[in-house]
C-alpha positions in Angstrom: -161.1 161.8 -36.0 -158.9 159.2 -35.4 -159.2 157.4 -39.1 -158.3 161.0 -40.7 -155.1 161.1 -38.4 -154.5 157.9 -39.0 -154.6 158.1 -43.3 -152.9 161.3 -42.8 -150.1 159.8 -41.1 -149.6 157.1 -43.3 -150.2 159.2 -46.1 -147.1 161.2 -45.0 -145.1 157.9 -44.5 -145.7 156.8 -47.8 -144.8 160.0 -49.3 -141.1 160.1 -47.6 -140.6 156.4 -48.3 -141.2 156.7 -51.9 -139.5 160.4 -51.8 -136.3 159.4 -50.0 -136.4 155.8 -51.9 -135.4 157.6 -55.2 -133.1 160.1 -54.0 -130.4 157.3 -53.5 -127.1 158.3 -50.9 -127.3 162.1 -50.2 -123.8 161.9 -48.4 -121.0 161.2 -50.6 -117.0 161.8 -49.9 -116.9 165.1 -51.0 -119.2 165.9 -48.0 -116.4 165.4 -45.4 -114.8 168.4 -44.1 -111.2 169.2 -43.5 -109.8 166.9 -40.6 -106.2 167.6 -40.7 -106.9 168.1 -36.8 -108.5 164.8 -36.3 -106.5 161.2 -34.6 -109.0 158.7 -35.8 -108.4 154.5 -35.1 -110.6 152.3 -37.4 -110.2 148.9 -36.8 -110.5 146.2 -39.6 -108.6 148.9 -41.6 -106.9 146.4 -43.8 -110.5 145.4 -46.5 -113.8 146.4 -46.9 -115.3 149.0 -45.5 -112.7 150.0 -42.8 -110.4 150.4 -45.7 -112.1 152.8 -48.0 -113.0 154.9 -44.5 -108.8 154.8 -44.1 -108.6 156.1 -47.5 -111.0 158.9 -47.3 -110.0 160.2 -44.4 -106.4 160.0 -45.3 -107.4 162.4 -48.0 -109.4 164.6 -46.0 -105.9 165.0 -44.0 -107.2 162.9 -41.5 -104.0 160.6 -39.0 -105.4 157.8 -39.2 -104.5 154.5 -37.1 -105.1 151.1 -38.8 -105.7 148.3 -36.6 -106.0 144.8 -37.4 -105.0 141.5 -36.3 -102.5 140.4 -39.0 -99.5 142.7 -39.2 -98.8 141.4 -42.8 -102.3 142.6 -43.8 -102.0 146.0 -42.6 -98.7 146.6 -44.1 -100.1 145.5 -47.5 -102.8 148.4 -46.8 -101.0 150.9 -45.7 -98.7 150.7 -48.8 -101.5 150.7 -51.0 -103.0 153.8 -49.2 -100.1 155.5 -49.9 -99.9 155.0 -52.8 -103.1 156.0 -53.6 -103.5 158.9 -51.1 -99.7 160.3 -50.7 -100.5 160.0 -47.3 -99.2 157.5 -44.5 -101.8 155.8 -42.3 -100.3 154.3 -38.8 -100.1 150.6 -37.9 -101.7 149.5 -34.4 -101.4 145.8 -34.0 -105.0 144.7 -32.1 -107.2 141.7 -31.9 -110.8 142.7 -30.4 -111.3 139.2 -28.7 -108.3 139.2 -26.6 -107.9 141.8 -23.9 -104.4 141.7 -23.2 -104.3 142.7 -26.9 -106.8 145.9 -26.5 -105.1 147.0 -23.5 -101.5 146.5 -25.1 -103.1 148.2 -28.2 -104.4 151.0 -25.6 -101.5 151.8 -24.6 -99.3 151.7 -27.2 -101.6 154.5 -28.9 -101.7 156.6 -25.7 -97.8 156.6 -26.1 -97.9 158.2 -29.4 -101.2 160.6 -29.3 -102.6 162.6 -26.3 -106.2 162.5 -27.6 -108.9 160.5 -30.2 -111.2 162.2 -31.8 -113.3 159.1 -33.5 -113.2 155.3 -33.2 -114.5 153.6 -36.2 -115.3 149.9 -34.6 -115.1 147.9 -37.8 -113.0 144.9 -37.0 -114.7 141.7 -36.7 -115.1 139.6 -33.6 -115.8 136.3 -32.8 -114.9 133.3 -35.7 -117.0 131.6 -38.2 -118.9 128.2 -38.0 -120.3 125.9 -40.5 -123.8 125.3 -40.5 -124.8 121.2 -40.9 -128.3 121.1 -42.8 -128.4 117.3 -42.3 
């Protein structure tokens, strides 16, 4: 008994590996509702990932809060968001490995909104280190 439940089990594994393996990304932009209702903060807004979330979002109606350390950076961003979305994310200066910062951060937003509806933790923390191989 147990070998049959056994192959059967891994027969159905196999199955959804190679199933869902070929199907590639079943979400895609378009999937994201209306959120002109929605305060969301995503920090390390200003690159990468946390950037092209900003953008979607913006055009999904979305206000969204930038974060990042460098002021410069998020300006640059934001700019280019608007421009590309017609639509003006918000600046909120933070650094994630100092405190004071969070808390200022904190309560700067709670000055502006009364609620958040999502916090997308992108922002990097901690700082980079060579590696000596000898």
């Amino acid at each position: 008994m147990l070998p049959a439940l056994l192959a059967a089990v891994l027969s159905i594994m196999i199955y959804l590996i190679t199933t869902l393996s070929r199907r590639g990304p079943s979400f895609v932009p378009e999937d994201i509702p209306d959120l002109s209702d929605k305060t969301i903060l995503i920090t390390g807004g200003n690159s990468g990932i946390g950037y092209q979330t900003a953008k979607e979002l913006l055009l999904k109606g979305a206000t969204v809060y930038l974060s990042a350390r460098s002021r410069k950076k998020a300006a640059e961003a934001i700019e280019k968001l608007e421009r590309e979305t017609k639509r003006t994310a918000k600046f909120l200066e933070l650094d994630l490995a100092d405190l004071r910062s969070v808390r200022g951060a904190a309560t700067e937003f709670l000055k502006q909104e009364s609620s958040l509806n999502v916090f997308f933790n992108n922002g990097k923390v901690g700082h980079s280190f060579g590696i000596d191989y000898g």
